[in-house]
Each structure stands twice: as C-alpha cells, then as structure tokens.
VODREN-252707 format. One record per residue: residue number from 1; x, z, y of N, C-alpha, C in turn. Coordinates in pm, 1 decimal. Layout:
<sites>
    n       n_X       n_Z       n_Y      ca_X      ca_Z      ca_Y       c_X       c_Z       c_Y
  NUM         X         Z         Y         X         Z         Y         X         Z         Y
...
</sites>
This chain:
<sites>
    n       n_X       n_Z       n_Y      ca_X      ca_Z      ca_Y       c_X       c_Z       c_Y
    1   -3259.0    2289.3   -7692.0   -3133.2    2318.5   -7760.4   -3099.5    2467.0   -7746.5
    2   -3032.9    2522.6   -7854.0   -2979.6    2670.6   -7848.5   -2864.5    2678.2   -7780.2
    3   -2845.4    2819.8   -7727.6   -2742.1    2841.7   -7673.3   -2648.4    2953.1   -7801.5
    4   -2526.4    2911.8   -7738.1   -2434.8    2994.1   -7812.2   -2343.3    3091.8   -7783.1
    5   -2332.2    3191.5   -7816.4   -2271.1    3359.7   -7752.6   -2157.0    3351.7   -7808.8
    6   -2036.5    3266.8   -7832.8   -1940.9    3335.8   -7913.3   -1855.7    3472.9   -7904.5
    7   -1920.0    3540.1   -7774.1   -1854.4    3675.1   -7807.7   -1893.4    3764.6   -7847.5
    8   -2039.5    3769.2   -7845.7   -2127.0    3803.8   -7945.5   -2177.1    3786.2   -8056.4
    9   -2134.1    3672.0   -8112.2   -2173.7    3592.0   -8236.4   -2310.0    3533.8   -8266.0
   10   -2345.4    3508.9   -8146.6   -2512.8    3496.2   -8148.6   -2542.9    3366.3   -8073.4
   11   -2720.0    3326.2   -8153.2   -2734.1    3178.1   -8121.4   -2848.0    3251.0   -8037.2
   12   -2901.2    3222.5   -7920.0   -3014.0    3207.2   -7859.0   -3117.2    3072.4   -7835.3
   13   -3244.4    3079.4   -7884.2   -3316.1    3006.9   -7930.2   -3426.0    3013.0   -7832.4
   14   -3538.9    2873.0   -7777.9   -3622.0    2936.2   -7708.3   -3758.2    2894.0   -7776.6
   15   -3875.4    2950.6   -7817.8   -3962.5    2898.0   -7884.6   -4098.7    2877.6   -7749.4
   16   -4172.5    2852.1   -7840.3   -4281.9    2746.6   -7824.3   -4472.0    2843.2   -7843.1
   17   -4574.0    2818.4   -7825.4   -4679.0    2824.2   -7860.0   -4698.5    2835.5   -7979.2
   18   -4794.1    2888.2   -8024.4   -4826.9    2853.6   -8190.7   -4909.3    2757.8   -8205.4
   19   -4908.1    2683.8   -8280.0   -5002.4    2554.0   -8292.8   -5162.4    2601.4   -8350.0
   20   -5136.6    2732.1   -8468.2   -5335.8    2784.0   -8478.2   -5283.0    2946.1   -8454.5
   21   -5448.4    2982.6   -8464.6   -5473.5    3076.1   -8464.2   -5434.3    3192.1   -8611.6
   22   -5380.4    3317.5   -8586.1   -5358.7    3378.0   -8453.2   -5232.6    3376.2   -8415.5
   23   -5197.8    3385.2   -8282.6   -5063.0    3371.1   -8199.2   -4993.8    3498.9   -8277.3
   24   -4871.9    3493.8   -8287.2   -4784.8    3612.3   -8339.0   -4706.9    3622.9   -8203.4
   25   -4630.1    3709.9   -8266.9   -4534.0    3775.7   -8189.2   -4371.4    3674.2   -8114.9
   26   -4359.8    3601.0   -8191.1   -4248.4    3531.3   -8177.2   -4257.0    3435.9   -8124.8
   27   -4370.8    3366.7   -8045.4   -4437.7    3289.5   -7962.6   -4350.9    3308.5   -7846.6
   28   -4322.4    3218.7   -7798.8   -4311.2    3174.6   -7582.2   -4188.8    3290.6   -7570.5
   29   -4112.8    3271.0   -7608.5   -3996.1    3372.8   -7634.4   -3880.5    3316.3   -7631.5
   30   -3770.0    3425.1   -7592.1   -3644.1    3372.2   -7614.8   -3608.3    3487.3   -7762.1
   31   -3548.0    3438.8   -7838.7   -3493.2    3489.6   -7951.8   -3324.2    3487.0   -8022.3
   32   -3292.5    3609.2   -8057.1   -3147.4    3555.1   -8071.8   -3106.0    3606.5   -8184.9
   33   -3044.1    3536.5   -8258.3   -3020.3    3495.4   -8405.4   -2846.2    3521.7   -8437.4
   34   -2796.8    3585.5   -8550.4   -2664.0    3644.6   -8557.8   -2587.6    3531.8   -8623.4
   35   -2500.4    3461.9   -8551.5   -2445.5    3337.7   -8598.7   -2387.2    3307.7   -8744.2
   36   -2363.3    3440.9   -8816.5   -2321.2    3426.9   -8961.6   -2436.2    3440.7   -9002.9
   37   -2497.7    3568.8   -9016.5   -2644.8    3548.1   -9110.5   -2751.9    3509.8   -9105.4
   38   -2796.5    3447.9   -8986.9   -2919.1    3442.8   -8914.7   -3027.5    3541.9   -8913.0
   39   -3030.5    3640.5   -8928.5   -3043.9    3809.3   -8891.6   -3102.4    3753.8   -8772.1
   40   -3221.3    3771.3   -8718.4   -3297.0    3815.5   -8622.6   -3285.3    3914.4   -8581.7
   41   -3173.2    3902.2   -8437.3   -3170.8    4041.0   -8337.3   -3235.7    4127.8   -8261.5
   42   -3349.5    4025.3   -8186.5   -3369.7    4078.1   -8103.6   -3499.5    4004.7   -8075.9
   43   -3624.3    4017.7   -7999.9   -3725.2    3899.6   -7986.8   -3789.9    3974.1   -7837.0
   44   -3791.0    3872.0   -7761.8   -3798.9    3881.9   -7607.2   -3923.9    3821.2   -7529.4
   45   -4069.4    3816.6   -7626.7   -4168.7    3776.6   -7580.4   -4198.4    3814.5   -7444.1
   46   -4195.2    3660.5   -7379.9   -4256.6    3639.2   -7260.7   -4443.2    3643.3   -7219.8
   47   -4441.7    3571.1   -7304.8   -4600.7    3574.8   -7291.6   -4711.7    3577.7   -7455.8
   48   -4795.9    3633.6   -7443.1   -4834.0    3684.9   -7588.0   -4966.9    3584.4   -7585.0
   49   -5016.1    3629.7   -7704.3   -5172.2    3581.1   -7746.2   -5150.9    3430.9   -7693.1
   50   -5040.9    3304.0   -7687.7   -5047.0    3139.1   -7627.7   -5064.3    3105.0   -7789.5
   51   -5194.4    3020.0   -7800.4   -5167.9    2922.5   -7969.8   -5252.1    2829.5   -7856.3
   52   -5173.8    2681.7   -7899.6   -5269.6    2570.8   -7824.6   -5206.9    2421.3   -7897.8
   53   -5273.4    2326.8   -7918.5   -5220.3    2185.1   -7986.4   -5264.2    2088.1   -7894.9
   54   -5239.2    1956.7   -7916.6   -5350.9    1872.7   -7848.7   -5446.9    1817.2   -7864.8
   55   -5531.0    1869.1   -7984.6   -5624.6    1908.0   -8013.8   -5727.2    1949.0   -7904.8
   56   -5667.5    2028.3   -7785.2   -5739.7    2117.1   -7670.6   -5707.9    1997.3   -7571.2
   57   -5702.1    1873.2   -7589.2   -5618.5    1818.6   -7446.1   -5788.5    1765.7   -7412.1
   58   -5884.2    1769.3   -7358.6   -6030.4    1672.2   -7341.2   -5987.5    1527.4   -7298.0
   59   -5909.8    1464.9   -7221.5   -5863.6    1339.0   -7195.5   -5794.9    1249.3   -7356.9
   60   -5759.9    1373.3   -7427.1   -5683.1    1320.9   -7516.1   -5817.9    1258.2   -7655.2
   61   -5928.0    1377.0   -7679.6   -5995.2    1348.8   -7771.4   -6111.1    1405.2   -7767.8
   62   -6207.9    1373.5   -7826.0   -6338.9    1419.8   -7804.8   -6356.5    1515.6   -7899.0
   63   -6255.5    1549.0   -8026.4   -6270.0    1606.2   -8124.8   -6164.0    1766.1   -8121.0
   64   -6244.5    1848.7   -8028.5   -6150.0    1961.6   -8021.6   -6171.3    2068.4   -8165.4
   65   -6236.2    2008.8   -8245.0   -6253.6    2134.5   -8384.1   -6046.3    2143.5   -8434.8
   66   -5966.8    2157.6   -8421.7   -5885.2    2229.7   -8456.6   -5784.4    2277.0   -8319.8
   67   -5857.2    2312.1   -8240.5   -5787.5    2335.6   -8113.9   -5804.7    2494.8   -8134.0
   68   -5707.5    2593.5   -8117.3   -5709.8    2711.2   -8165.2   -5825.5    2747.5   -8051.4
   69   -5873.9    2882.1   -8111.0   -5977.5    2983.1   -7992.8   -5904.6    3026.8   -7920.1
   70   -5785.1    3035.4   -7868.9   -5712.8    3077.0   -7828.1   -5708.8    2991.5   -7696.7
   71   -5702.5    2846.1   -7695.7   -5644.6    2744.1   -7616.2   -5573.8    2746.7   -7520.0
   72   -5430.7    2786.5   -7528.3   -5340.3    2770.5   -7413.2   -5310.9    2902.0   -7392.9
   73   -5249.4    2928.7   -7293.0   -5200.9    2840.4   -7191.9   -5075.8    2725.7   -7223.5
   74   -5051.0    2746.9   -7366.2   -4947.8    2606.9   -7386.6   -4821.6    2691.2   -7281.8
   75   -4729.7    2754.2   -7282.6   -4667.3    2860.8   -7202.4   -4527.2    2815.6   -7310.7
   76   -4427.2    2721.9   -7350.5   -4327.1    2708.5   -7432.8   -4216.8    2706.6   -7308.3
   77   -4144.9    2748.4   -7397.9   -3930.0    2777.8   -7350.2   -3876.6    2629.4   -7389.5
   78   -3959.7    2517.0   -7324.8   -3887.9    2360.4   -7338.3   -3743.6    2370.8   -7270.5
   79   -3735.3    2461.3   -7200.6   -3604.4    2446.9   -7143.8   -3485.1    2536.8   -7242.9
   80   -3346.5    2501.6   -7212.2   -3239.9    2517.1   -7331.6   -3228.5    2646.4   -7209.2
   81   -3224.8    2783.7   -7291.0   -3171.8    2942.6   -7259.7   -3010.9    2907.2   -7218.4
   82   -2968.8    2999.3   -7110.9   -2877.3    2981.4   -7036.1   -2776.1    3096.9   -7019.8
   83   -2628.3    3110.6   -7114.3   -2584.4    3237.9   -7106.0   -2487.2    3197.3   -7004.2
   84   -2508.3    3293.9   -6849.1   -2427.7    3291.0   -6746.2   -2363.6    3437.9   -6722.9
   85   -2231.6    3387.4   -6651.5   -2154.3    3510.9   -6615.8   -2147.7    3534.2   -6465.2
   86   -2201.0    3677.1   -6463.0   -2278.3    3679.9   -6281.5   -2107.4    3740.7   -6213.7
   87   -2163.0    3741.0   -6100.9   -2026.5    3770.9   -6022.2   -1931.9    3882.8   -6060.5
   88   -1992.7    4007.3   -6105.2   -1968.4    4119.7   -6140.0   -1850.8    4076.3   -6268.3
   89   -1873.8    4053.5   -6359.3   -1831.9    3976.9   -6454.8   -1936.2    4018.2   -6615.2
   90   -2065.7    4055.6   -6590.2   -2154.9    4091.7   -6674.9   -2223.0    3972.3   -6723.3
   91   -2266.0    3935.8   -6858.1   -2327.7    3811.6   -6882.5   -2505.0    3850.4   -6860.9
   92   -2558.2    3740.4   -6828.8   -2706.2    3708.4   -6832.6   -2784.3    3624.4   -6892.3
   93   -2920.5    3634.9   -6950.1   -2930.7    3471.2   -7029.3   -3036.4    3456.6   -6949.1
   94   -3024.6    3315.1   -6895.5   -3176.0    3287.3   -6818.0   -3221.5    3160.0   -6890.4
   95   -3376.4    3195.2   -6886.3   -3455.6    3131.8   -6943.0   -3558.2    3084.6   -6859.8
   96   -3620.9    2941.7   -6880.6   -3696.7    2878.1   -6768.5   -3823.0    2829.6   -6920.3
   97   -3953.6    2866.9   -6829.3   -4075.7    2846.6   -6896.2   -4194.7    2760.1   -6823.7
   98   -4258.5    2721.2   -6943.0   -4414.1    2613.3   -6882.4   -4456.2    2701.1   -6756.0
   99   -4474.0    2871.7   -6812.3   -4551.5    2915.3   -6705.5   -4508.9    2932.5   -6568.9
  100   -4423.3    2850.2   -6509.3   -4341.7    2857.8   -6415.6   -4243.9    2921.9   -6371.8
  101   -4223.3    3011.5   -6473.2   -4116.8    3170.7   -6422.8   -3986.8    3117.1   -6502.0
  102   -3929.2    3170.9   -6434.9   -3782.5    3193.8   -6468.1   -3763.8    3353.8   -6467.9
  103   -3684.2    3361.7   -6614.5   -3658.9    3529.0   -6655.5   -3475.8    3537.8   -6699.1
  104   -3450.7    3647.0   -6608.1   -3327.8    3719.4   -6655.9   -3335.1    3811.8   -6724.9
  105   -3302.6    3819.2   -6886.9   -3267.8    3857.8   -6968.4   -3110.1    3937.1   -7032.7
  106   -3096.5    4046.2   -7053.8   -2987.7    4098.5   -7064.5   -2949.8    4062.3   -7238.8
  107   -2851.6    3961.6   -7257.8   -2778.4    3985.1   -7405.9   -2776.5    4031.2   -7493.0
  108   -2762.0    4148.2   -7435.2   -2713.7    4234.9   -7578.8   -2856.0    4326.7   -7595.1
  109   -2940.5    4337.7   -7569.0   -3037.1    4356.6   -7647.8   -3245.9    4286.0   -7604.1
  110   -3239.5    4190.1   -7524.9   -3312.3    4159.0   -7485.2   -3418.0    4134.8   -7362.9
  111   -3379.3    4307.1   -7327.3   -3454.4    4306.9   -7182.4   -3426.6    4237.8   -7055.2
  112   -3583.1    4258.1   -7052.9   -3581.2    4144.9   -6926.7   -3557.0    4215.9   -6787.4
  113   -3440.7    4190.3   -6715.9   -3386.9    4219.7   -6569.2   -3449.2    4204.3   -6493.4
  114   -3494.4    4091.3   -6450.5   -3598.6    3999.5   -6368.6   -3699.0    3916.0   -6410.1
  115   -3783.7    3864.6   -6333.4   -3869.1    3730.9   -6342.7   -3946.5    3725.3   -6245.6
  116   -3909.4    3555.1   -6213.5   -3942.1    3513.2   -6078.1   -4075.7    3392.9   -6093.3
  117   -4167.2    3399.3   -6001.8   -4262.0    3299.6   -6055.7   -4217.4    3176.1   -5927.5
  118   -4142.4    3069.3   -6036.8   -4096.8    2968.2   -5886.5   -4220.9    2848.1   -5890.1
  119   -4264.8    2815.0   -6025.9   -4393.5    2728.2   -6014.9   -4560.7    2791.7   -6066.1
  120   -4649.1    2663.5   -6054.6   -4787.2    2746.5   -6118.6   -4784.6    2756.5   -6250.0
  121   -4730.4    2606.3   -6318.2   -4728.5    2662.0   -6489.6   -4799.0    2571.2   -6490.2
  122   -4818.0    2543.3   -6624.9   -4969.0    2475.4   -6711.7   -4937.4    2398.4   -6805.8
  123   -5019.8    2328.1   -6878.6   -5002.3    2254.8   -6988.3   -4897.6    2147.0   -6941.4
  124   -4870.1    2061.3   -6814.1   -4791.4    1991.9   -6818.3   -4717.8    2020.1   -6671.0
  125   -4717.9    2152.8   -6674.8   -4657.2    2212.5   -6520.7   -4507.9    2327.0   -6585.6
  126   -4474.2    2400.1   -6449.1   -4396.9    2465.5   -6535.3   -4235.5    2421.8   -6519.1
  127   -4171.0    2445.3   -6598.1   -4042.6    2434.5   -6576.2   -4022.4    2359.1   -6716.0
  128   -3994.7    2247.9   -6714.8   -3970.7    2165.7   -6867.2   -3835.1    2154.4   -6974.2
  129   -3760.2    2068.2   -6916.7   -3652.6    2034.5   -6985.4   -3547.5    2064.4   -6973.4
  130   -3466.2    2135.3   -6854.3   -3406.5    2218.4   -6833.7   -3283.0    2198.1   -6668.7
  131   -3307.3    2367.6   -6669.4   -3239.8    2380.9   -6544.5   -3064.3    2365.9   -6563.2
  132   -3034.3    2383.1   -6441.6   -2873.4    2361.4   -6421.4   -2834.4    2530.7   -6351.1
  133   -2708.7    2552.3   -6350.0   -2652.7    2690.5   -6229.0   -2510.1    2665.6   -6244.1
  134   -2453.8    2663.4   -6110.1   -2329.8    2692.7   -6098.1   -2303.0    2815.0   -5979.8
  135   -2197.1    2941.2   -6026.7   -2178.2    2994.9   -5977.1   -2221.4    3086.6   -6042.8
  136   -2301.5    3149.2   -5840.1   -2416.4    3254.8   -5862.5   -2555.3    3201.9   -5811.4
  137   -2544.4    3062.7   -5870.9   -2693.7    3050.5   -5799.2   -2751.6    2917.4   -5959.6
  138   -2877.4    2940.0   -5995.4   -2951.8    2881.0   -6040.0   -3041.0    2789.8   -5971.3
  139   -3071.6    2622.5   -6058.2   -3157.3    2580.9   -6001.6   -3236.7    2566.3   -6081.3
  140   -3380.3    2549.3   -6057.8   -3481.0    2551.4   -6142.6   -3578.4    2430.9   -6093.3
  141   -3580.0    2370.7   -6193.3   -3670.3    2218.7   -6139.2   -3884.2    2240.5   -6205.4
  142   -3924.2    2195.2   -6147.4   -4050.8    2222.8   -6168.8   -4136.4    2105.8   -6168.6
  143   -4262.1    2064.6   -6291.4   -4332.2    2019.2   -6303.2   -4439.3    1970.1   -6234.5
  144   -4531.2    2106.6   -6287.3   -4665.7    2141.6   -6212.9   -4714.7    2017.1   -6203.1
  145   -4735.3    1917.5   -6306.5   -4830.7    1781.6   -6261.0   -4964.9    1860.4   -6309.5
  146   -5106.9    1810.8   -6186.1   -5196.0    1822.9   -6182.7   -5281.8    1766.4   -6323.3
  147   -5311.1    1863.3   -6410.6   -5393.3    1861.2   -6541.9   -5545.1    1877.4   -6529.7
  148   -5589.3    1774.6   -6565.8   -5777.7    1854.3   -6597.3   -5780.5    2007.2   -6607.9
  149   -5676.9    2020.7   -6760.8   -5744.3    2164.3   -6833.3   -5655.6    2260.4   -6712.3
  150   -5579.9    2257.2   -6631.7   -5471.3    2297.3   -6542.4   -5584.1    2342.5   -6433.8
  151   -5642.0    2227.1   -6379.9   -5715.9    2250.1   -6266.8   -5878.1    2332.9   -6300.9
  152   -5932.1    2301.0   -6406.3   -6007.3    2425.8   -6514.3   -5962.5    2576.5   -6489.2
  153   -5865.9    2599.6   -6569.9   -5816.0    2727.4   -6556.7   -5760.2    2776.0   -6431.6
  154   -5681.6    2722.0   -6331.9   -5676.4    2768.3   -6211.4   -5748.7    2775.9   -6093.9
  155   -5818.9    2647.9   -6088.8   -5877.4    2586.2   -5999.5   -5797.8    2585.9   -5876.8
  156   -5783.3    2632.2   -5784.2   -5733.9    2624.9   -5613.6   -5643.6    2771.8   -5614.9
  157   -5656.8    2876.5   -5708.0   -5624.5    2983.7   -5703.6   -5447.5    2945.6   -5680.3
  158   -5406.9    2880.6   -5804.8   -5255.9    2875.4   -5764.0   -5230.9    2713.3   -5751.7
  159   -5207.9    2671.6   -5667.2   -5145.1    2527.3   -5634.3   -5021.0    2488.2   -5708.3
  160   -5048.2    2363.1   -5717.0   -4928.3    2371.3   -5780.7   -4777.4    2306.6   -5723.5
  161   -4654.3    2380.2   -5731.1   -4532.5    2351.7   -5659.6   -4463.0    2275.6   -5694.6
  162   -4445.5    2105.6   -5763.7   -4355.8    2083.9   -5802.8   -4242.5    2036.9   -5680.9
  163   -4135.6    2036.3   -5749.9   -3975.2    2022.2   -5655.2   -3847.6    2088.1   -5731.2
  164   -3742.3    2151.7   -5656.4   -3641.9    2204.6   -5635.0   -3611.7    2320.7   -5616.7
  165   -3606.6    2422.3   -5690.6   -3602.0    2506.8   -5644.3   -3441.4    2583.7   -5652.8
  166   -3403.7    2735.1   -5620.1   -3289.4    2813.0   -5601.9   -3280.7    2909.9   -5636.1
  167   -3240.0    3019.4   -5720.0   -3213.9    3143.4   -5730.6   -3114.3    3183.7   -5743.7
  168   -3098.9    3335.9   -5708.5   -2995.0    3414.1   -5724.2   -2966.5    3463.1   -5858.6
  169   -2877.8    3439.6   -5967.8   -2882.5    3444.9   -6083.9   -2866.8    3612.2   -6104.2
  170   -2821.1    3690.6   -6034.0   -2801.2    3828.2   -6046.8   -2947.3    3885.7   -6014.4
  171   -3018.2    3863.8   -5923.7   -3123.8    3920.2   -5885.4   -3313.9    3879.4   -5922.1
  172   -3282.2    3719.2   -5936.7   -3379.5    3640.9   -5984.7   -3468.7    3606.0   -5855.7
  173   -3372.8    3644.2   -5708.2   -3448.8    3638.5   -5571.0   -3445.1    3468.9   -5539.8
  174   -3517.9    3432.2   -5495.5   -3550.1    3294.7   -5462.8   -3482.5    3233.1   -5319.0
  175   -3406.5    3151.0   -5343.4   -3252.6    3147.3   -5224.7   -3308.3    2996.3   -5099.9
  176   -3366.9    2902.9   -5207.9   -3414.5    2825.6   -5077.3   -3536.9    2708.5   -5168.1
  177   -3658.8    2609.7   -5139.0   -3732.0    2572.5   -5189.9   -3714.2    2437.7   -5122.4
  178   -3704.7    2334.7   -5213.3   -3738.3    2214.4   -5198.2   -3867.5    2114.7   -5261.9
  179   -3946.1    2163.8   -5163.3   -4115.4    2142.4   -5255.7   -4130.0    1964.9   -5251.5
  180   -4163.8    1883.4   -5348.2   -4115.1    1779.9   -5392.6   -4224.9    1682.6   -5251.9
  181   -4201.0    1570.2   -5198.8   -4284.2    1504.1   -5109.5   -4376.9    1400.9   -5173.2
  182   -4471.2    1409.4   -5192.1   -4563.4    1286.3   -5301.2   -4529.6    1167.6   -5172.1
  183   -4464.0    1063.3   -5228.3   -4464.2     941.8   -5219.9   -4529.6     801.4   -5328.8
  184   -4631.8     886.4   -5397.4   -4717.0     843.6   -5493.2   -4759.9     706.5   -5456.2
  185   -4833.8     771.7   -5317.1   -4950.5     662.0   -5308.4   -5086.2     599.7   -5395.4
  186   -5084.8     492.3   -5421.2   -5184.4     459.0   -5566.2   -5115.5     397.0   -5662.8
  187   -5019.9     455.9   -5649.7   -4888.9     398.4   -5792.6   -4918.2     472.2   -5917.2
  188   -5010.6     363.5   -6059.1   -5065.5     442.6   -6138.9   -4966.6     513.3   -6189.8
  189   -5006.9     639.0   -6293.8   -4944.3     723.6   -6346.2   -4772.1     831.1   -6311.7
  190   -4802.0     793.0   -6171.6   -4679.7     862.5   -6079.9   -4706.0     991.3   -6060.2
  191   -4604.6    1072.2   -6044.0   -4614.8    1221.8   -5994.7   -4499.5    1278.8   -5938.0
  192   -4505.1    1371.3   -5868.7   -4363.7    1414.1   -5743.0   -4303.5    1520.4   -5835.2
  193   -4294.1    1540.7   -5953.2   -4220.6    1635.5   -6008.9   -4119.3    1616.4   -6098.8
  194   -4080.7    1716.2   -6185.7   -3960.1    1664.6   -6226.7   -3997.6    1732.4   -6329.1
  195   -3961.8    1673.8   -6456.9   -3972.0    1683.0   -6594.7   -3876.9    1721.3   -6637.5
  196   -3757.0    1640.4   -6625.8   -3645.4    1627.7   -6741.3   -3510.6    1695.4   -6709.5
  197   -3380.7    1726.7   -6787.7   -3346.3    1779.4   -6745.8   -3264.9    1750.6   -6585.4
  198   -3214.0    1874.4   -6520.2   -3127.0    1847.3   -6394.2   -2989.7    1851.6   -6418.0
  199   -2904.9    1801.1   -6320.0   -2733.6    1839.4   -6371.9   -2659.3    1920.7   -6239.2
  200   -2540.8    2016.6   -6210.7   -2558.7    2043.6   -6098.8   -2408.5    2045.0   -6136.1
  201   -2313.8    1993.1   -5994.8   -2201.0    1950.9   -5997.6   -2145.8    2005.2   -5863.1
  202   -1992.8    2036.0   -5855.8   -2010.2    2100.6   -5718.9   -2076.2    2097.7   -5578.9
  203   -2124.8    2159.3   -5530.9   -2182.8    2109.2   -5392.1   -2317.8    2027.6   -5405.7
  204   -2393.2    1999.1   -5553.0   -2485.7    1925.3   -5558.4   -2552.9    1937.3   -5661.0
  205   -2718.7    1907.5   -5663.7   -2754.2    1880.7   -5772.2   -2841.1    1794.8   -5774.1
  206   -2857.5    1740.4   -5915.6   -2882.9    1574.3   -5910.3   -3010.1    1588.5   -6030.5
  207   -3139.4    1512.5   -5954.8   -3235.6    1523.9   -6013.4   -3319.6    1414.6   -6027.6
  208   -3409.3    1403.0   -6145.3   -3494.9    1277.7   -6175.2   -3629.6    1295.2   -6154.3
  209   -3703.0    1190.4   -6082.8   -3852.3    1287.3   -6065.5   -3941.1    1176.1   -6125.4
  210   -4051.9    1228.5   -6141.4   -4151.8    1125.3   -6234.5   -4215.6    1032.2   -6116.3
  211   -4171.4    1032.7   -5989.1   -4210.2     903.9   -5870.5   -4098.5     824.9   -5922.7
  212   -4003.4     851.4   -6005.4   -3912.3     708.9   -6040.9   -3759.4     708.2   -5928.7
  213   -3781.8     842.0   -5841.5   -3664.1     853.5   -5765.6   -3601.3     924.3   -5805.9
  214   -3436.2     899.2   -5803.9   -3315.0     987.2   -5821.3   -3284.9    1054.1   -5710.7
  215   -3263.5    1161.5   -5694.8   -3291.2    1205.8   -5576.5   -3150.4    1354.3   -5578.2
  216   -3036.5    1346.1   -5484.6   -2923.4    1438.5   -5516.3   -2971.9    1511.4   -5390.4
  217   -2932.2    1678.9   -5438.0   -2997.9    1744.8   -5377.0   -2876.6    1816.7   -5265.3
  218   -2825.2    1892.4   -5163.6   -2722.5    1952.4   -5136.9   -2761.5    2101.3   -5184.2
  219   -2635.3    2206.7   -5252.3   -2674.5    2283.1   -5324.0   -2678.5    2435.9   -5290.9
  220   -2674.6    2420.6   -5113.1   -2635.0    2492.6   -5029.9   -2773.8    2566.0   -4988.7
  221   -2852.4    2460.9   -4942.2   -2984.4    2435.2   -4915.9   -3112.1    2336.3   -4952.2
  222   -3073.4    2301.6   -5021.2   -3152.3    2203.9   -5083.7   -3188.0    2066.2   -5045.3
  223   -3142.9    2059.5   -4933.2   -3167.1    1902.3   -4870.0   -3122.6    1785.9   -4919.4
  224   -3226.9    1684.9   -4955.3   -3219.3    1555.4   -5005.2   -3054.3    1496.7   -4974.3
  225   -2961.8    1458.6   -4973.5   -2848.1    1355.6   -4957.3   -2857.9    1273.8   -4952.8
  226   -2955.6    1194.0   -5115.7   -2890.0    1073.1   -5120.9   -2991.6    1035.5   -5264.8
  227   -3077.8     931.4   -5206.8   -3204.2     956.2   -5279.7   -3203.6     744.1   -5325.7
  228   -3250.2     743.7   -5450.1   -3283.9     600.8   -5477.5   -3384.0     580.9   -5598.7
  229   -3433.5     437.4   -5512.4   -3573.6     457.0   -5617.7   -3574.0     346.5   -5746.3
  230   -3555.8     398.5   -5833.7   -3566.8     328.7   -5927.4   -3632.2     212.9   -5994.3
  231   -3731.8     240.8   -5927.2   -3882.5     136.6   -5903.6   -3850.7     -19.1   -5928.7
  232   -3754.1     -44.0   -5964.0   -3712.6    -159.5   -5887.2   -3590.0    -310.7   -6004.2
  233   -3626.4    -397.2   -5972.9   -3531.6    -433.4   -6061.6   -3423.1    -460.0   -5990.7
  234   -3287.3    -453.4   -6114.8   -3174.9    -481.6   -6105.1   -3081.4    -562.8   -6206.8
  235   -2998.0    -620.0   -6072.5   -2886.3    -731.3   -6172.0   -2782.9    -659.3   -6265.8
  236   -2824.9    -677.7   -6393.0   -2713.1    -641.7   -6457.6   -2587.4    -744.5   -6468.8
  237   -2478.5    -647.8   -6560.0   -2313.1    -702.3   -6571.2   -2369.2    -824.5   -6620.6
  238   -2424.5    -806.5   -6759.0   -2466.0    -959.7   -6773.1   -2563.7   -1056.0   -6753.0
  239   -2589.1   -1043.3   -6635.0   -2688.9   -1153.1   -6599.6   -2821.9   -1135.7   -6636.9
  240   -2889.9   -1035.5   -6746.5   -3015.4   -1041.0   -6732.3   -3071.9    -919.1   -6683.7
</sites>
C-alpha cells in the first residue's frame, strides 16, 4: 500500500523487480508521485539491474526459458513506505526491503539518510509485508526463510536472521535483536520467521510467525511477553 504526504501533496509508492529483461531504473525503489497530477517526483532506486519471475524458482518448474538473464535477486519494497516524524520534528520515509535493509529516506527529495542491513534478504527472505514504529524507534520484522536459489547464491556467507528486530528511526542504528527460536521441529512446511505484517501498540509489539505462533513482543527490548500457538484447535461462539 502507498503512503500519503498530505503536506506535501505526495503519494509514496514502493515497487517491485521487473518481471523480463532488461531491469530499468524504477525497479526495487521507493517512488513518489504528486497527488494532483501524478508527476513523478522523485525515484529512489535501492537496488539496480533485479528482473526475476517464477519462472527462476527450480522447485517450482523445470521450465526456466522465460526466467530473465538477469535472475534475481527478486529484491521488492513488499512492505508499505513509512512517513515518520523523528524527534526533532523533521519527517522521514522508511522503507523495508526483500534484501533485508531497511532505508531512511529524506521526503522532499529522495535521498537516502541511512540503511541498515537487519536481515540476509532473498527470494523469500528479507523484510515482507510490513513493519510497525512508534515514537523514535522502528520495528522491522524479517523473513529470511531458507530458499534453494537463497542458499545457491549465498551459501554460508550470510545466514540467515529471521525474528524481531529495532531501530533508531533518526539514525537507522540497530537498538536491540530478537532472533526468532526455531521451534519447527519436523512440522512440515514451518518456519521461525515472520512474513506478514506487524502492529506495534504502546509498550508492545505484536507479531505473527510462520511456526503458527503469535508471539507479543516488549518494545523496550524485545522480549517475548506473551506468546500462543495457534497450532491448535478451538471452541468457537458457535459450537463448531
């Protein structure tokens, strides 16, 4: 989803990969758009040369002929761009990406302030659906489920972090880490990370992880509270 500037008059947008070859410019970007004309302001490429489909997935198909030459890194802004007002009283837009980074971006004309690498990234790693911040602190939730083409391209070089993470929204400094605990086991198709979006409410933030646990975080330091596993059936109001 876009974000909206009304004091600027501007929509901020976060895009995606290119699906063929060749990658342009407006790829894996945050972009911001003039709310009356749609006038393209400004374009804030994060990462260049990404065209990838699933076409490139090998688990997915044996038939990679339209998988760009390019393949990947699959590097998209799934998460909704974030216009925050830092302590000072200056606005910031932060943006959370596949490739694990989180970037502070300045408004009014694009540049990037910071960027922090809080996960490894990858086709299904990364920072997904979107973070939460209250205050002066951002949280940033992370993927990083272990991929064939993931473990290909990295191999052991960067591990991957999924969990909880913290930043300082002024600085993009990394405030405290809650690296997720695999309680997997041989539970098919489980993983200790978190996909979807987070919500963060005073004193807390409250997160869904793909082990099927809800899991509220304290927002001080990151420590678990108050964790339940979904796994499980339950009596509903009406009886079934």
């Amino acid at each position: 989803s876009p974000a909206i500037d009304p004091k600027r008059g501007r929509l901020y947008v976060g895009t995606g990969e290119n699906y063929s070859s060749p990658a342009d410019g407006n790829s894996d970007a945050i972009v911001a758009l003039d709310l009356v004309t749609g006038e393209k302001l400004w374009v804030s490429q994060q990462t260049q040369g990404d065209a990838w489909n699933t076409a490139c997935l090998s688990d997915y198909t044996d038939d990679d002929a339209n998988c760009p030459v390019e393949n990947g890194p699959d590097y998209d802004f799934g998460s909704s761009p974030m216009l925050l007002t830092l302590p000072d009283g200056d606005d910031i837009l932060l943006g959370g990406q596949k490739s694990g980074q989180a970037v502070g971006i300045d408004p009014d004309n694009g540049e990037v302030l910071w960027k922090t690498q809080v996960g490894r990234g990858g086709v299904q790693g990364g920072i997904h659906f979107g973070m939460a911040a209250e205050g002066a602190r951002a949280f940033i939730p992370i993927n990083d489920m272990v991929y064939p083409e993931d473990a290909a391209r990295y191999g052991d070089a960067r591990p991957p972090k999924p969990g909880l993470y913290a930043l300082d929204v002024a600085s993009g400094q990394l405030l405290w880490s809650a690296p997720a605990v695999d309680v997997c086991g041989d539970l098919p198709n489980c993983d200790p990370g978190i996909s979807h979006a987070i919500t963060a409410v005073p004193g807390a933030v409250i997160a869904g992880y793909l082990d099927g646990r809800l899991r509220v975080h304290d927002a001080r330091n990151g420590e678990v509270v108050w964790e339940l596993n979904t796994l499980q059936e339950f009596n509903t109001l009406s009886g079934d």
